[in-house]
C-alpha positions in Angstrom: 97.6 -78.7 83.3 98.5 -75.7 85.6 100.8 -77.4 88.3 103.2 -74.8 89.1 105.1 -76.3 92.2 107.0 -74.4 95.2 110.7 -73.5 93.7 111.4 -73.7 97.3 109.7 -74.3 100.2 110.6 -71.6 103.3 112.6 -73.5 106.0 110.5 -74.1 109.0 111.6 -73.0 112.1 110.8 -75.6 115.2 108.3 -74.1 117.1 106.8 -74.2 120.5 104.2 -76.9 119.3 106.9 -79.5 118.2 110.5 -80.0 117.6 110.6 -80.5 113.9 113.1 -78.2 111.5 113.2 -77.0 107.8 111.3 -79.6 105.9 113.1 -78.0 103.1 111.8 -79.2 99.2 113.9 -77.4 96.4 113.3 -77.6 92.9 115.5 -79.2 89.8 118.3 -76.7 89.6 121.0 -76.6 86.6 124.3 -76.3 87.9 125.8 -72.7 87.1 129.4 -72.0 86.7 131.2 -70.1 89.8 131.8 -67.1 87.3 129.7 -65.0 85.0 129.4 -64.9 81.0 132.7 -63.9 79.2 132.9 -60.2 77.9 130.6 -59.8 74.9 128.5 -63.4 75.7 125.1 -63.6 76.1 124.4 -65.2 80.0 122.4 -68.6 79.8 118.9 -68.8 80.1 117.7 -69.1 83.8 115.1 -71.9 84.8 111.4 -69.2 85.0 110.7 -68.7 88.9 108.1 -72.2 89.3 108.9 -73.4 86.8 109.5 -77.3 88.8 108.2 -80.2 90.7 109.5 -81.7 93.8 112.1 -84.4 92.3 114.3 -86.9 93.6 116.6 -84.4 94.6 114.6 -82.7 96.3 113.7 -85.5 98.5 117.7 -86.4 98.8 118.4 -82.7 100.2 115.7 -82.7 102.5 116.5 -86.4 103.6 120.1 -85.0 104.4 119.3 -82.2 106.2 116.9 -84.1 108.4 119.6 -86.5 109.0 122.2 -84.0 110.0 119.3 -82.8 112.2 118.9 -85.5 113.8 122.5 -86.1 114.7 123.2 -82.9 116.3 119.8 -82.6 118.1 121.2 -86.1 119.8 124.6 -84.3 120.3 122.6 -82.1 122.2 121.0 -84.6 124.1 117.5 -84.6 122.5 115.8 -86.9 120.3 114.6 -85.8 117.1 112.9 -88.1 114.3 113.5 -87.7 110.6 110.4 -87.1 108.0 109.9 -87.4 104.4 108.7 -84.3 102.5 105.5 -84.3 102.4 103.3 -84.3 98.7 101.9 -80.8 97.3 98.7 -79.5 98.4 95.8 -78.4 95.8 97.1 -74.9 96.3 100.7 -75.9 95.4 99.7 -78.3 92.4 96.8 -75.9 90.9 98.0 -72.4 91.9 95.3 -70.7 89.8 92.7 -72.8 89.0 92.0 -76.4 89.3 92.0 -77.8 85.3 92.8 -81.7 85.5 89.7 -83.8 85.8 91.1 -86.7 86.5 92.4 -85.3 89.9 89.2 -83.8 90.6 87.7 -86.5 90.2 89.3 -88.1 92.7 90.0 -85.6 95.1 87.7 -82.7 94.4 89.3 -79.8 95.9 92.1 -82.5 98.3 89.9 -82.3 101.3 90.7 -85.8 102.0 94.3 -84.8 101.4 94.5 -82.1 103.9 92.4 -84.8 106.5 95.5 -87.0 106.4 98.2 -84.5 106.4 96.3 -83.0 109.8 96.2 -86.7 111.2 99.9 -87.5 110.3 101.1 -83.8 112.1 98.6 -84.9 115.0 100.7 -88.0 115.2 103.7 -86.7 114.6 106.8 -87.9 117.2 108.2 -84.7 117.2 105.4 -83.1 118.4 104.6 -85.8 121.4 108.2 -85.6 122.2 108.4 -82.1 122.7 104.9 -81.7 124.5 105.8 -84.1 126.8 109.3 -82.2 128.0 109.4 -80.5 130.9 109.7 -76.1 130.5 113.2 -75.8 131.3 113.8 -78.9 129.0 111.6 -77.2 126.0 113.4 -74.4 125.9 116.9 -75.4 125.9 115.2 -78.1 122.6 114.1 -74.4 121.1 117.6 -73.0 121.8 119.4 -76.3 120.6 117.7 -76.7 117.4 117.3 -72.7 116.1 119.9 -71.0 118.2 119.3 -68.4 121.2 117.9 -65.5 119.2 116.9 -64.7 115.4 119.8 -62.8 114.9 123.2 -63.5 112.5 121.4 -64.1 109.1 119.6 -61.2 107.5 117.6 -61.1 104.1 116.0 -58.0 102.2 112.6 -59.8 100.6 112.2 -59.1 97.2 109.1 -56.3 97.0 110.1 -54.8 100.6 110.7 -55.9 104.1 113.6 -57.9 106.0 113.9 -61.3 107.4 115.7 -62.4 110.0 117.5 -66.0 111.7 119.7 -67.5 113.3 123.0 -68.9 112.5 123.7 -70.8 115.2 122.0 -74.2 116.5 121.3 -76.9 114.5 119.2 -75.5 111.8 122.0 -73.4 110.9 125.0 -76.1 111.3 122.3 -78.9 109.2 122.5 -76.5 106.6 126.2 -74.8 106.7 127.2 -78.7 106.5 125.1 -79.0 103.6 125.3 -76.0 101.6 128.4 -74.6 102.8 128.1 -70.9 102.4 124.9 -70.3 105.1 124.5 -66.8 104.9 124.7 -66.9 100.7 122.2 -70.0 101.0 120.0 -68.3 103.5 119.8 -64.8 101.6 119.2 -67.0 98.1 116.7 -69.1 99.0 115.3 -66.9 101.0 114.6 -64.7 98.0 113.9 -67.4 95.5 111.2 -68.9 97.9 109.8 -65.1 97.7 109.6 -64.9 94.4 106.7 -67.3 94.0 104.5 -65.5 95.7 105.3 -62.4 93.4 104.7 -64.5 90.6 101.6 -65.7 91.4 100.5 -62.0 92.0 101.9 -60.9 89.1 99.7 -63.6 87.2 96.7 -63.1 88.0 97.2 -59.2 88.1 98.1 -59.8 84.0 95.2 -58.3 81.8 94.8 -61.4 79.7 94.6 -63.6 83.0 91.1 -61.4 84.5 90.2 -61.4 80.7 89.6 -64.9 80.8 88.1 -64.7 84.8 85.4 -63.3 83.8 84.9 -65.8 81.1 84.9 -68.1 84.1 83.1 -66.4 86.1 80.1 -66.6 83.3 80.6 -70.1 83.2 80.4 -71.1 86.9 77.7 -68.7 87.4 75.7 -71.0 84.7 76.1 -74.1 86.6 75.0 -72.4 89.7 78.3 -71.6 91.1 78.7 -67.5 91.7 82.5 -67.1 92.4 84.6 -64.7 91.9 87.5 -66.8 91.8 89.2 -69.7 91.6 90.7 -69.3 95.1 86.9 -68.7 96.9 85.4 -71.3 94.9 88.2 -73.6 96.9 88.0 -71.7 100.3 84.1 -72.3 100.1 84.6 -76.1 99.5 87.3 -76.3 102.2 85.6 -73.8 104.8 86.2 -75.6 107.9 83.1 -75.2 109.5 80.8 -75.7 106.6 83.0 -77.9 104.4 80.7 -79.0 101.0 80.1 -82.7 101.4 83.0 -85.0 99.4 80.6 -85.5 96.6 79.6 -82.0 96.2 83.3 -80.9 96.6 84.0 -82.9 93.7 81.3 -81.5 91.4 82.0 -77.9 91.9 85.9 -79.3 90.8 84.7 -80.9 88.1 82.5 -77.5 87.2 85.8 -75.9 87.5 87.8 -78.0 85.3 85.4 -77.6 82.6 85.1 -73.7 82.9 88.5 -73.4 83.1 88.6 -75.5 79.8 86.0 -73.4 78.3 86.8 -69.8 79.4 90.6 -70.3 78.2 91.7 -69.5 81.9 93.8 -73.0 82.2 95.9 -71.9 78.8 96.0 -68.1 79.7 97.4 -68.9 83.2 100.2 -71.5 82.4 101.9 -69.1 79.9 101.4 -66.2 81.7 103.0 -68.0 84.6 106.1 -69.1 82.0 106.2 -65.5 81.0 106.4 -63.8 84.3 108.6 -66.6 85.8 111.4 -66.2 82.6 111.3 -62.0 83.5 111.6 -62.7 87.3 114.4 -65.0 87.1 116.1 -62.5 84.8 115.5 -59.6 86.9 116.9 -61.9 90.2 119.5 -63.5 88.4 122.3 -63.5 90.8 120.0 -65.0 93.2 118.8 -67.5 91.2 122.2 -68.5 90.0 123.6 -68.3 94.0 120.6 -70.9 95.0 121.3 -72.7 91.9 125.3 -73.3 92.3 124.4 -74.2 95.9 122.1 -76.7 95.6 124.1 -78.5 92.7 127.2 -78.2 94.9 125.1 -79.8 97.9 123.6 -82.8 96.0 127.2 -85.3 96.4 127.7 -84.2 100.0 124.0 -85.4 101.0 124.6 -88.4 99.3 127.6 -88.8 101.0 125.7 -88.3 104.3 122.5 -90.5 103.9 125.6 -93.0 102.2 127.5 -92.9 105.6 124.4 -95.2 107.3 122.3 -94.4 110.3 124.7 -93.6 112.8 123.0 -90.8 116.0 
């Protein structure tokens, strides 16, 4: 099946609707050496750009980071409640076309899914919390947790543009602590997290990928279904103020999964993705490697922090 998962997901940034910070979900990572290949030696193969689901270390470096957080919003004097990462969306799970029936089955498009994820940030402490501050209090929470201006870390995205943070606050010291190097941890995953995006481009961009669309295309269009892709046959089902009714959301997913079958679109896009995610890696090695190294290095400090108990 075509589950091609977030290598990284962007660090979140509290904002003016809630105190919450960088639910941050990395990959599997190999650990690379601090140096490169010796003279004459072929480097190692990199992990492809995508190429990994959210794993148990994932959910150890996110559980660290929210835990240093926490400790330093409360240094602060504010009060800031830890969250687990939350599971992948359709988009994340099925970035090109929805192929396992079983899921579909279940979830059709994950309407239901995105019901309870919008309940759960309704509910969420954070959020109450910070609503319920008074101004001057809010914005010394803003300045506490991301520092007083988005200025001390700069990144150059991949394909144009520039991205800036802070390094102060207690984003910045969460992940310093953490990682170590912030500014080499910033610019890599920074980049890294990019990358997915220009890999999904560069997908369905591929020949062989719009090939097979219109394959699918053919075969939606016989079961009734006139969609140009993949992607608006899921905005129509999801359109929030005509959403299709569960049991009609589940048989346009089920067309889906048999078209995608059919047409060879399933196939086509999970080695194209492999393809394109081996040449990206390659051409951003050194970032690759840097967000590697760091998030290996980082994996016995956060268990050294979730190990040292609950302590504010």
């Amino acid at each position: 099946m075509t589950r091609t998962s977030r290598v990284h997901r962007r660090s979140l940034l509290v904002s003016a609707a809630a105190v919450t910070a960088t639910a941050i979900a990395l990959s599997a990572a190999v650990m690379s050496g601090s140096g490169g290949p010796a003279p004459g030696e072929r480097p190692p193969p990199l992990r492809p750009i995508g190429a990994s689901s959210n794993t148990a270390d994932d959910r150890l470096l996110h559980d660290a980071e929210q835990r240093l957080l926490r400790d330093c919003m409360g240094r602060h004097g504010f009060t800031y409640r830890p969250f687990h990462l939350a599971d992948e969306s359709e988009s994340t799970l099925f970035p090109y076309v929805v192929d396992d029936a079983a899921w579909a089955r279940e979830h059709g498009y994950g309407s239901e899914l995105g019901r309870r994820q919008a309940a759960l940030a309704k509910s969420d402490p954070n959020r109450a919390y910070f609503s319920a501050l008074p101004a001057h209090r809010k914005s010394a929470a803003l300045v506490a947790a991301n520092g007083p201006s988005p200025t001390g870390l700069t990144v150059r995205l991949p394909g144009g543009g520039t991205l800036r943070r802070s390094d102060r606050g207690c984003v910045a010291e969460a992940q310093h602590r953490l990682y170590g190097d912030l500014g080499a941890w910033f610019r890599s995953s920074t980049r890294v997290n990019t990358l997915e995006q220009i890999l999904r481009s560069r997908v369905v961009a591929d020949a062989a990928y719009t090939k097979d669309l219109g394959v699918w295309q053919r075969c939606m269009g016989r079961a009734g279904h006139a969609f140009p892709t993949p992607a608006a046959a899921r905005a129509a089902a999801l359109a929030p103020a005509h959403p299709l009714r569960h049991d009609r959301e589940i048989g346009l997913a089920l067309t889906e999964v048999r078209c995608a079958g059919q047409s060879g679109l399933s196939a086509t896009a999970r080695r194209l993705d492999s393809h394109h995610g081996r040449l990206l890696a390659e051409e951003y090695r050194a970032d690759v490697e840097t967000w590697d190294r760091l998030r290996a290095a980082a994996l016995p400090r956060a268990r050294r922090i979730l190990d040292a108990g609950p302590q504010a």
